[in-house]
N, C-alpha and C positions, 0 to 999 in steps of 0.2 A: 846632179849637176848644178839646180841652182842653189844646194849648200854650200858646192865649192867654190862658187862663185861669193858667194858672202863671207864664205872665211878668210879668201882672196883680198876680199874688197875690206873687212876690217882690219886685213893686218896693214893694207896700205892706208885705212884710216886712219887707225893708230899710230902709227910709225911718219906719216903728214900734222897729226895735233888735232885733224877737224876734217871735216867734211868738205869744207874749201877746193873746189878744183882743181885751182893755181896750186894751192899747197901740195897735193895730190899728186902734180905733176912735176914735182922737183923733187920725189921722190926716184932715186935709179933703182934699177931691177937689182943691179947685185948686191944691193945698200937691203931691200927688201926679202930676198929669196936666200936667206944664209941662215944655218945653225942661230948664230946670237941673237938675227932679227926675229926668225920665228920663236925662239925659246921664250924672248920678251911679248911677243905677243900672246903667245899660251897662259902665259900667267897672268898677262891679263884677263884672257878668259877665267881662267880659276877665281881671280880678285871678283868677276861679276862687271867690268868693268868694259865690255865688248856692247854696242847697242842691237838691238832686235831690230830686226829688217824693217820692218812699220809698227806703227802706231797701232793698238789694238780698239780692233772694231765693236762696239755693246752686241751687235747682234749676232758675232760668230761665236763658236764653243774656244774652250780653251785649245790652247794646243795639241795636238797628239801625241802618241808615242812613237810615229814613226817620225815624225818630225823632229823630234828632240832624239831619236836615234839615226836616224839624215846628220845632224848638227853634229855630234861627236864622231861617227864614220869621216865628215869633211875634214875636222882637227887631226883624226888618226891621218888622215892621207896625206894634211899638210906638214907634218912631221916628217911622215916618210919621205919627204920628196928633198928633206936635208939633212937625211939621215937620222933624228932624235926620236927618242919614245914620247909616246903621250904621257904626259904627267897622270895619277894613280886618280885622283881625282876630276879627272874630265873625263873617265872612260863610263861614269852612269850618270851623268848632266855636266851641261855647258852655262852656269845662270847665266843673265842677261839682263841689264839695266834697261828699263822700256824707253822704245823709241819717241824722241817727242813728236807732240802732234806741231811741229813748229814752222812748216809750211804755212798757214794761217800771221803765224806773226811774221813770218819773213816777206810774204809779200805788203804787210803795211809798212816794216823797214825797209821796203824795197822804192816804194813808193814816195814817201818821206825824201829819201837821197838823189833819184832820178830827177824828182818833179825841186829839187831846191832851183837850180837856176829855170827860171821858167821862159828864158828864150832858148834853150836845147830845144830844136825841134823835136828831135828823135829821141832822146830820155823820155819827154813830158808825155810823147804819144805812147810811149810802153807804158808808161807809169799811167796813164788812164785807160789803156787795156786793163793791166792789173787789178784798178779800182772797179772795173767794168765786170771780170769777170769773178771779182769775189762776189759781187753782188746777185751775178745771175747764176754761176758754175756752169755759162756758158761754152760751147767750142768755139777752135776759131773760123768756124763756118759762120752760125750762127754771128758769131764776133763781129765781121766782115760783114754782114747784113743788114745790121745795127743803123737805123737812121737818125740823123740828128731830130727830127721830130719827135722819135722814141723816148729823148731824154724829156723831162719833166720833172716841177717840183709844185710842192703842197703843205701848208701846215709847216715851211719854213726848213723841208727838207726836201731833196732830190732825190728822184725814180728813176728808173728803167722799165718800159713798158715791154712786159714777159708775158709767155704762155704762162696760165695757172697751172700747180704741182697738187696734188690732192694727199693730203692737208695743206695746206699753206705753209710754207718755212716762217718761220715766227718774225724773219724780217721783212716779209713779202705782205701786201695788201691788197685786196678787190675790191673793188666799188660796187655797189647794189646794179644788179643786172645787167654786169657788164662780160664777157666773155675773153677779159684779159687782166691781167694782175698789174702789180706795182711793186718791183726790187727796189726796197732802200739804199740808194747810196749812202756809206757808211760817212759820217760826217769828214772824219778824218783824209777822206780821199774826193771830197766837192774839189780842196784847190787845183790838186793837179788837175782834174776834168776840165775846172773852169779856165786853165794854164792853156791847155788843148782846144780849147772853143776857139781861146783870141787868136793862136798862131794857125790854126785849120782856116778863120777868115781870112787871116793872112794869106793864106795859099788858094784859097777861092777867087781872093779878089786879083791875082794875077792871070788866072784861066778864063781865055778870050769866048767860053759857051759861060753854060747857066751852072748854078750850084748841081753838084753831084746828088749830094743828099746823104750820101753816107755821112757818118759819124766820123770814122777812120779814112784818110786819104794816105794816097805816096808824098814819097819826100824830096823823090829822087826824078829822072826823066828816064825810065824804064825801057824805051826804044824811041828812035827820034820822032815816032808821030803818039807819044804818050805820053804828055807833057808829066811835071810834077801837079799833086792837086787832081788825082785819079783815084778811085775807090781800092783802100788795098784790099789788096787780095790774103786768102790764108796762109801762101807760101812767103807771105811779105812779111806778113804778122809773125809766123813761127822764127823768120831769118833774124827779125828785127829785136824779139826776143832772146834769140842769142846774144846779138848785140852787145844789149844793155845786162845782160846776165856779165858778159864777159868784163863789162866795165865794173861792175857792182863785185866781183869777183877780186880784179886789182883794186878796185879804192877801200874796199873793205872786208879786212882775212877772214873777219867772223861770217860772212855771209854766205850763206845755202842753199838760197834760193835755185830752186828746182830749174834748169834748162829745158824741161819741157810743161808747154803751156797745158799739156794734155793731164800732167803727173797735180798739175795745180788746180785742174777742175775738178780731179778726181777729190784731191783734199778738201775742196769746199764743200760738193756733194754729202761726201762722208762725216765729216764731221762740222758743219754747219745745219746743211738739210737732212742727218738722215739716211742719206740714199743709199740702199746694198749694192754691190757689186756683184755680177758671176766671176769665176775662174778666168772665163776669156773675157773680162774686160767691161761687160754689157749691163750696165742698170736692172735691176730687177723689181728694184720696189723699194717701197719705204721703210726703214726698221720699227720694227714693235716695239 
């Protein structure tokens, strides 16, 4: 099932230009599901021209064989379902151009574009989650937690005061005898952060109590005794993230950036720190 789901999803890649959403979704079913659309996309499987689900991880083995016989079963099914044969050559492999690791650069072009006008409230507060949690591969629990006192800099760069990871991710620091670390914020993502400091005081200083302390505030008046200038919440964070996905989607066709914040902690983990996965989703440890 989830081959068919990817032979599904590349032929509406293909037949969109890109991974783009927007594009994706100006795609119609009968423009997609017909003899000539699927024939064209077959052959681009045969060309090698079809991308692999993810990004390949150092610590997993290669592929299997049932996997790679999953992949040509999905192509035989998607044929039949318009009638054609599988081309002679996709019935003992399907190549596949590996998928990029480009999750990592899409959230610093994501950040880059959000944070250009820096009075968007609500851009610049995505665009310094973004920066936040490439630096930690935080959740948006954790995310939400986050206090402005957290932030810190040293030595002419900026932190995030984290749980220590054993080893250390090579952008991360401890101090002698201390029982908590230091995520570098990555240079290129200080402005938006610091974009998000001045308009957060901005929203403090309208809230008739004391500073909240979080990091991350609302923007909005969430019910009439919760004023704007309240600690967001996760469900705030994930919405808000749509958002600015959805913008970043129209202003820019090339953009990919992943719609779930959960799909982007995973990227950082993985190929910044390291960090393996299980099957169901769950950390398990550092790669060797």
């Amino acid at each position: 099932m989830a081959q068919r789901e990817w032979a599904l999803m590349s032929a509406l890649e293909f037949h969109a230009g890109g991974k783009n959403p927007l594009q994706m979704a100006r795609v119609k079913i009968r423009d997609l599901i017909s003899p000539e659309a699927i024939s064209q996309v077959l052959a681009a499987a045969e060309a090698g021209k079809l991308r692999a689900r993810a990004a390949p991880v150092p610590s997993r083995p290669g592929e299997s064989l049932a996997a790679r016989n999953a992949r040509i079963a999905s192509f035989r099914w998607l044929a039949k379902q318009v009638g054609i044969r599988l081309p002679r050559n996709l019935t003992a492999e399907v190549p596949l151009r590996p998928a990029e690791r480009d999750q990592l650069a899409q959230i610093r072009l994501a950040v880059d574009e959000l944070a250009a006008d820096r009075t968007d409230l609500y851009r610049v507060r995505s665009a310094s989650v973004l920066v936040a949690l490439y630096a930690t591969g935080w959740s948006t629990t954790n995310l939400c937690a986050t206090a402005v006192d957290d932030l810190g800099s040293s030595h002419g760069h900026w932190h995030i005061r984290v749980d220590p990871l054993d080893p250390l991710p090579e952008t991360w620091s401890q101090p002698d005898g201390a029982d908590w670390a230091e995520a570098k914020i990555p240079d290129w993502g200080v402005p938006a952060l610091t974009a998000w400091l001045q308009l957060r005081t901005k929203l403090v200083e309208r809230l008739d109590g004391s500073d909240p302390k979080a990091l991350w505030l609302s923007a909005v008046t969430n019910r009439p005794d919760v004023p704007p200038g309240m600690p967001l919440k996760p469900r705030g964070m994930v919405r808000s993230h749509l958002k600015a996905c959805g913008w970043l989607w129209a202003h820019d066709p090339n953009c990919t950036l992943a719609p779930s914040l959960e799909t982007l902690r995973r990227a950082v983990h993985i190929h910044r720190f390291g960090v393996r996965f299980s099957d169901n989703g769950e950390a398990v440890g550092l790669m060797k």
